[in-house]
Every structure is written in structure tokens, then in C-alpha cells.
KENU-372651 format. One record per atom (N, C-alpha, C): x, z, y; residue number from 1; residue in three letters; atom name. Coordinates in steps of 0.001 Angstrom, whole numbers. Layout:
<node <X Z Y> NUM "ALA" "CA">
...
END
This chain:
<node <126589 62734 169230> 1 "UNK" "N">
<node <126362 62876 167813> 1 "UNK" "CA">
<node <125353 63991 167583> 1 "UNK" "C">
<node <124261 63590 166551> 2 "UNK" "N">
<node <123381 64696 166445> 2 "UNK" "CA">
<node <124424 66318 165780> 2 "UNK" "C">
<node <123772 66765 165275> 3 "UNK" "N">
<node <124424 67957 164628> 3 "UNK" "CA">
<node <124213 67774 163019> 3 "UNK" "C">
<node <123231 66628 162339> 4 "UNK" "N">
<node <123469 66592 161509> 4 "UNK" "CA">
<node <124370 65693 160945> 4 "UNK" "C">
<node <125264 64804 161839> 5 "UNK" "N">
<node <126011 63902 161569> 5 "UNK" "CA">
<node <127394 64694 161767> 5 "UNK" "C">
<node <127504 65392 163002> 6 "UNK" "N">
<node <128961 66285 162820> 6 "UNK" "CA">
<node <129113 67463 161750> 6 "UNK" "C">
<node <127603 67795 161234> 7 "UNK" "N">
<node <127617 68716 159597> 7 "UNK" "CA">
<node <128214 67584 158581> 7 "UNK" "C">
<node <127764 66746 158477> 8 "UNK" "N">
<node <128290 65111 157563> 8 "UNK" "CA">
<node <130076 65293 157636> 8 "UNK" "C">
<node <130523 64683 159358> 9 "UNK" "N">
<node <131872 64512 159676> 9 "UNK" "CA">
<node <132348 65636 158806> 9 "UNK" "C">
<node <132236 66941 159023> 10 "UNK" "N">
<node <132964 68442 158479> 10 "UNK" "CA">
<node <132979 68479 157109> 10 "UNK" "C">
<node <131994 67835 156831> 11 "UNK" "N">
<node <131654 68212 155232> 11 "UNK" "CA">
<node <132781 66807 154540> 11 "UNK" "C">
<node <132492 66011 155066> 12 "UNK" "N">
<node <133518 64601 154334> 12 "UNK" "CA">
<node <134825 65174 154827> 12 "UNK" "C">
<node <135582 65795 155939> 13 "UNK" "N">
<node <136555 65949 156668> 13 "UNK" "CA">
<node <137482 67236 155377> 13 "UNK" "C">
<node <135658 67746 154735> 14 "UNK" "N">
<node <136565 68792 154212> 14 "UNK" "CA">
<node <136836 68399 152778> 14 "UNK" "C">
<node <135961 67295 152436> 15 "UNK" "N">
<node <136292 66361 151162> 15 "UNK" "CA">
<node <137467 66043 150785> 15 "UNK" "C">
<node <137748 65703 152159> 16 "UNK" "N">
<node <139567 64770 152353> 16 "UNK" "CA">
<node <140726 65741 152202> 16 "UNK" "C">
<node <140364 66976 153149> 17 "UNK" "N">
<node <141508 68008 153414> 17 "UNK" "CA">
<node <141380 68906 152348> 17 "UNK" "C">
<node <142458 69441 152286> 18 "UNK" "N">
<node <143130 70950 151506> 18 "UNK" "CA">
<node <144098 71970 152441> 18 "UNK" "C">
<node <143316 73019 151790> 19 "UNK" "N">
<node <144446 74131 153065> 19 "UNK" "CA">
<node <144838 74815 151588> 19 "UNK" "C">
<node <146212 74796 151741> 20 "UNK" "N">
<node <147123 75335 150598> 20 "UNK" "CA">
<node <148365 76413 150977> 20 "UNK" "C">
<node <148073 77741 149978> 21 "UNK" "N">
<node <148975 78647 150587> 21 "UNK" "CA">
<node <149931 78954 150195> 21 "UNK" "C">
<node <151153 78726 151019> 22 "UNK" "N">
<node <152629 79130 150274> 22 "UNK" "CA">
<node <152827 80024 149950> 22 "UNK" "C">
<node <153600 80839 149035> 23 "UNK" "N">
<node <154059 81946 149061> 23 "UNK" "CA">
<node <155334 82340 148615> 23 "UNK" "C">
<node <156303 82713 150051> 24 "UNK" "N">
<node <157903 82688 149726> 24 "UNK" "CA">
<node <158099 83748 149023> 24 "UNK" "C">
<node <159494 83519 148538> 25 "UNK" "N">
<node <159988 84837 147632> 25 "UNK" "CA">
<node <159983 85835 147700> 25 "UNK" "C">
<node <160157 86002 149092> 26 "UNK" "N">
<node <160499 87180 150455> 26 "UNK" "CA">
<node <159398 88142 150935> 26 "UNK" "C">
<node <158247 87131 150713> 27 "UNK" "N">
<node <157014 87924 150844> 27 "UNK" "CA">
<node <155938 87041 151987> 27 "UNK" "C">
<node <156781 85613 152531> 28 "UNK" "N">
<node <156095 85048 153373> 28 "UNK" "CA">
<node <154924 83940 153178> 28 "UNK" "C">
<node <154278 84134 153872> 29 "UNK" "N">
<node <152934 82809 153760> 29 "UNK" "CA">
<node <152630 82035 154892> 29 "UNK" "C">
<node <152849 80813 154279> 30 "UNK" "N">
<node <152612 79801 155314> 30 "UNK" "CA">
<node <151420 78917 154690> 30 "UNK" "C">
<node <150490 78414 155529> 31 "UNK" "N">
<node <149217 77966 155596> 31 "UNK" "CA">
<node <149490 76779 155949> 31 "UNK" "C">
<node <149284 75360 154587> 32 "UNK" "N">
<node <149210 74149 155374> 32 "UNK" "CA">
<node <148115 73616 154605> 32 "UNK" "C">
<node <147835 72542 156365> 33 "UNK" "N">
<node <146415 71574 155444> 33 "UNK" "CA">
<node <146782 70329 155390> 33 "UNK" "C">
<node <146666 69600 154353> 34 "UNK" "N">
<node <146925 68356 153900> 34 "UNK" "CA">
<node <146029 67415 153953> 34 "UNK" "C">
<node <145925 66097 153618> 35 "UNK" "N">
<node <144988 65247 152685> 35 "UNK" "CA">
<node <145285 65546 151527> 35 "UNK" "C">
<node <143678 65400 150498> 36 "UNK" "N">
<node <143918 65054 149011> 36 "UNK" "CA">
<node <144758 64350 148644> 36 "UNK" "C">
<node <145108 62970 149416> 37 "UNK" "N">
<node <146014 61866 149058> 37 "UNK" "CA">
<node <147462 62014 149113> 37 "UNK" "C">
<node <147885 63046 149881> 38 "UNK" "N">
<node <149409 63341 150808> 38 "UNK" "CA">
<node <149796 63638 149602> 38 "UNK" "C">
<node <150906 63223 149070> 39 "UNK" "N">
<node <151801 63629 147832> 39 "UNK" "CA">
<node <152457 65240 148458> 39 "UNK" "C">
<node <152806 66265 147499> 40 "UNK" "N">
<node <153702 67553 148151> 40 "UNK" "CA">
<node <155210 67343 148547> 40 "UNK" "C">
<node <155362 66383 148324> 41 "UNK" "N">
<node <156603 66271 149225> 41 "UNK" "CA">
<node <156463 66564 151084> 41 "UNK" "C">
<node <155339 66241 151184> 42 "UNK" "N">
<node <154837 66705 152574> 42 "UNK" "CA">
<node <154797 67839 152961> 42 "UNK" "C">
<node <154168 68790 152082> 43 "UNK" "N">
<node <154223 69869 151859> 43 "UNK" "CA">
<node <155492 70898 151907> 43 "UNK" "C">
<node <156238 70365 150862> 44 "UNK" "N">
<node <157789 70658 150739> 44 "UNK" "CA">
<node <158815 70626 151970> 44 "UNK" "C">
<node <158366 69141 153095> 45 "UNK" "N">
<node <159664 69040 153619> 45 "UNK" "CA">
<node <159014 70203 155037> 45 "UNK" "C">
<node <157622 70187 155054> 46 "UNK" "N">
<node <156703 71094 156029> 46 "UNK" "CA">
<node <157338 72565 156086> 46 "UNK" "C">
<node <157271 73319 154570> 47 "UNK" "N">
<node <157472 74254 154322> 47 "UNK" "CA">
<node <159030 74849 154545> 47 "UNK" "C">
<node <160047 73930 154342> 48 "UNK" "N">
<node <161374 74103 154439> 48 "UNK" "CA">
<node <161642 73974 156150> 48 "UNK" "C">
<node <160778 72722 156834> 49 "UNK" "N">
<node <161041 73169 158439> 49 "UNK" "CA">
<node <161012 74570 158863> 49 "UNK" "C">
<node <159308 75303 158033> 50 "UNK" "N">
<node <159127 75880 159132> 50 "UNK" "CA">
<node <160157 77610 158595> 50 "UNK" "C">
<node <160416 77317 157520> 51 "UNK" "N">
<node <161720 78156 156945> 51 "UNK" "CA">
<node <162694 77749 157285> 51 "UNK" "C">
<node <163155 77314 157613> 52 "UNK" "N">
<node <165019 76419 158190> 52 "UNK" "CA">
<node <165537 76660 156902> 52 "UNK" "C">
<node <165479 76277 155921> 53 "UNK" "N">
<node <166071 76018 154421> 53 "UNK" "CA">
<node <166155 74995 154229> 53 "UNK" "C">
<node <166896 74460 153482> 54 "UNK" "N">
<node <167698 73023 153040> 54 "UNK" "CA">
<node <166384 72993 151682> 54 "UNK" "C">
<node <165673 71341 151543> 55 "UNK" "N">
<node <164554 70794 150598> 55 "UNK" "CA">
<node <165207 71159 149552> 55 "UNK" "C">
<node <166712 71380 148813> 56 "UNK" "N">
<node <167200 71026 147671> 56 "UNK" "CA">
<node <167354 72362 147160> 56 "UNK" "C">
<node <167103 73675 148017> 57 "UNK" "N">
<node <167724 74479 147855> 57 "UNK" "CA">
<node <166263 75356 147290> 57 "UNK" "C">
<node <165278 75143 147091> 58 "UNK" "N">
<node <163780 75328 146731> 58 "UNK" "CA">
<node <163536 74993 146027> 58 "UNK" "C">
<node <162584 75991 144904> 59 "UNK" "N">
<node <161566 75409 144023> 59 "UNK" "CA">
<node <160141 75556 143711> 59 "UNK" "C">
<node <159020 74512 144124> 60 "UNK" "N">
<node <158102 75254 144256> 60 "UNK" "CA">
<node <157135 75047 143030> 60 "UNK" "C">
<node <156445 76182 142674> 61 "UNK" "N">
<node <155431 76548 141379> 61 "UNK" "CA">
<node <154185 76325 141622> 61 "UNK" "C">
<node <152895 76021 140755> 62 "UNK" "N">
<node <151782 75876 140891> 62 "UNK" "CA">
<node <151458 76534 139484> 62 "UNK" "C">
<node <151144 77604 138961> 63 "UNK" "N">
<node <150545 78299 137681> 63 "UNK" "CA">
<node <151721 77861 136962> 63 "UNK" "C">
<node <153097 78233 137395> 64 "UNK" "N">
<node <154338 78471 136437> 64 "UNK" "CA">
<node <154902 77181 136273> 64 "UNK" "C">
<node <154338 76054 136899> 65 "UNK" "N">
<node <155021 75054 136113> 65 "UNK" "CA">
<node <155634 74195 137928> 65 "UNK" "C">
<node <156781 73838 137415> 66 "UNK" "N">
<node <156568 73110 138730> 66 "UNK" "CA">
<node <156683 71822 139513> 66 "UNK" "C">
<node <156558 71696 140610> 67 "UNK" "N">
<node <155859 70940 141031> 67 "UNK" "CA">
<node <157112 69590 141598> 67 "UNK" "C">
<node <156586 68517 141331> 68 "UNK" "N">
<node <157275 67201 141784> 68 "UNK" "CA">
<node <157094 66715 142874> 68 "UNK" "C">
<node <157651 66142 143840> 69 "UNK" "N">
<node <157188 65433 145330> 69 "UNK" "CA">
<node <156034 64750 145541> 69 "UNK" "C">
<node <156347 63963 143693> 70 "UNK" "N">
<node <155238 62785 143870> 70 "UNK" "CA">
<node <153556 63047 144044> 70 "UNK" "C">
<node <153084 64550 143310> 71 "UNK" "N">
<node <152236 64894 143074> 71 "UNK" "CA">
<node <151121 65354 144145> 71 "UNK" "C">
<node <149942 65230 144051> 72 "UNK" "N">
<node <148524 65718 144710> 72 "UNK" "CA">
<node <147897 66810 144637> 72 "UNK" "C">
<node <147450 67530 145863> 73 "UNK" "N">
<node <146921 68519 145575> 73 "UNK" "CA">
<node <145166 68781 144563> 73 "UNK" "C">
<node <145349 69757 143881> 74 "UNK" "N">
<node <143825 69889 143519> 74 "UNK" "CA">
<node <143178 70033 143990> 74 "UNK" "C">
<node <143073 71121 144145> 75 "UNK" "N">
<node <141514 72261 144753> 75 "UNK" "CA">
<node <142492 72945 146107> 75 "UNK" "C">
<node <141024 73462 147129> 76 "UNK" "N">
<node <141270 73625 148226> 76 "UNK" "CA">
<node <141891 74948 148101> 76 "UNK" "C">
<node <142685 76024 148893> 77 "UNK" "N">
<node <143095 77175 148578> 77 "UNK" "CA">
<node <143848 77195 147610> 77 "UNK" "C">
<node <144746 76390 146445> 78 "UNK" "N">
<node <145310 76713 145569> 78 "UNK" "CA">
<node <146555 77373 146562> 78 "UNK" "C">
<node <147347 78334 145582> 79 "UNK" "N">
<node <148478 79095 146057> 79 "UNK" "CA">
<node <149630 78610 145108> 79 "UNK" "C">
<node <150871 77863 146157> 80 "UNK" "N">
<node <151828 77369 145533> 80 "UNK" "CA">
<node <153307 78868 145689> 80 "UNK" "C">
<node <153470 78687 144832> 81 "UNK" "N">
<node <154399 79295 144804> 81 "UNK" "CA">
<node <156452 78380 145291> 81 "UNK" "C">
<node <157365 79621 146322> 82 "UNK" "N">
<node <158023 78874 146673> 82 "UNK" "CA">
<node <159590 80022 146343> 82 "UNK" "C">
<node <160107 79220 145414> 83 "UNK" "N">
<node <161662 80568 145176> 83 "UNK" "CA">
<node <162868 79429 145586> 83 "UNK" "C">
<node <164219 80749 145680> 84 "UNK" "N">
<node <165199 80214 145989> 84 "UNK" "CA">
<node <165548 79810 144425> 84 "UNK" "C">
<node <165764 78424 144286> 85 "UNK" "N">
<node <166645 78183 143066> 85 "UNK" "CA">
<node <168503 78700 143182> 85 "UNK" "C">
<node <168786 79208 141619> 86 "UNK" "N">
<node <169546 80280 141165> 86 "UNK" "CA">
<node <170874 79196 140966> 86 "UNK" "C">
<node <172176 79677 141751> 87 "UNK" "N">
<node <173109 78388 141705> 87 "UNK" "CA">
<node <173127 78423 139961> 87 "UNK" "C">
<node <173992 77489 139481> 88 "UNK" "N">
<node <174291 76954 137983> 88 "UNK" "CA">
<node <175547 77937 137579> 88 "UNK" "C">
<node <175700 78647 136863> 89 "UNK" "N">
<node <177141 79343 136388> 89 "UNK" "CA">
<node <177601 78180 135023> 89 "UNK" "C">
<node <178931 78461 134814> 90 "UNK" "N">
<node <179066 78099 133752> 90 "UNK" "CA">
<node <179171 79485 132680> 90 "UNK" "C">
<node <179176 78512 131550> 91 "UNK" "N">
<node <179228 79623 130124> 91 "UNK" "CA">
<node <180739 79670 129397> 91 "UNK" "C">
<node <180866 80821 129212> 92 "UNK" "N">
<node <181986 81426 128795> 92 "UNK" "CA">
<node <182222 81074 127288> 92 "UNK" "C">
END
């Protein structure tokens, strides 16, 4: 392959991909790269492996609002946010 065809491959390769950064409650960051197409549930069940946390027991944020399985990433570098959801009390 010339070098202007593997500049092409990188450049479409980086069309496709997203590197998106977690950031746990705790203070941790984990770095994953996706496809544009990969719904975050990929993301989600990725992020909980490499934490040994139960998927149900997480909630993750994108600019405060948050985020569904079904959904796609935007832009490359966005920073998702990842907290422990707060058990349910009842009211007195």
C-alpha cells in the first residue's frame, strides 16, 4: 500500500471510530474505542467488566443527562460520566 492510501485507511478508520472517556465516581478513567454505529450498551457492559460492578448497579451521564443502551456516540473524546446509583428509600 502506498502511504497515501494507508493516510486514506486512518483517516476513514478514524471516521468510523470514537475513543470515549469514562469517568468513575472514585476518580477512575477508562479509555474505550468504539464504532460510531456500536450502541453504549457496549460501552456500559465494557466499562462494568473492567470495574467488576453489576450493569444495573450504574449510571452513566453525558452533559447531565443520561444515557440509554440504545444510543450512539457523537464526537470523538466526549467524556461520559459513570456514578453508583443511590438505593430507593422509602418516605416517611
Amino acid at each position: 500500500m502506498s502511504g497515501t492510501q494507508e493516510k486514506d485507511n486512518k483517516q476513514g478508520e478514524q471516521a468510523t471510530h470514537v475513543v470515549l472517556k469514562v469517568l468513575g465516581e472514585e476518580g477512575d478513567k477508562v479509555l474505550i474505542r468504539m464504532k460510531r454505529s456500536s450502541q453504549f450498551k457496549k460501552l456500559m457492559d465494557l466499562y462494568c467488566d473492567r470495574q467488576s460492578v453489576d450493569f444495573w448497579s450504574i449510571a452513566f451521564f453525558f452533559n447531565t443527562r443520561q444515557l440509554t443502551p440504545n444510543l450512539t456516540p457523537d464526537e470523538d473524546g466526549d467524556v461520559i460520566d459513570a456514578f453508583f446509583k443511590m438505593p430507593h428509600r422509602r418516605r416517611n
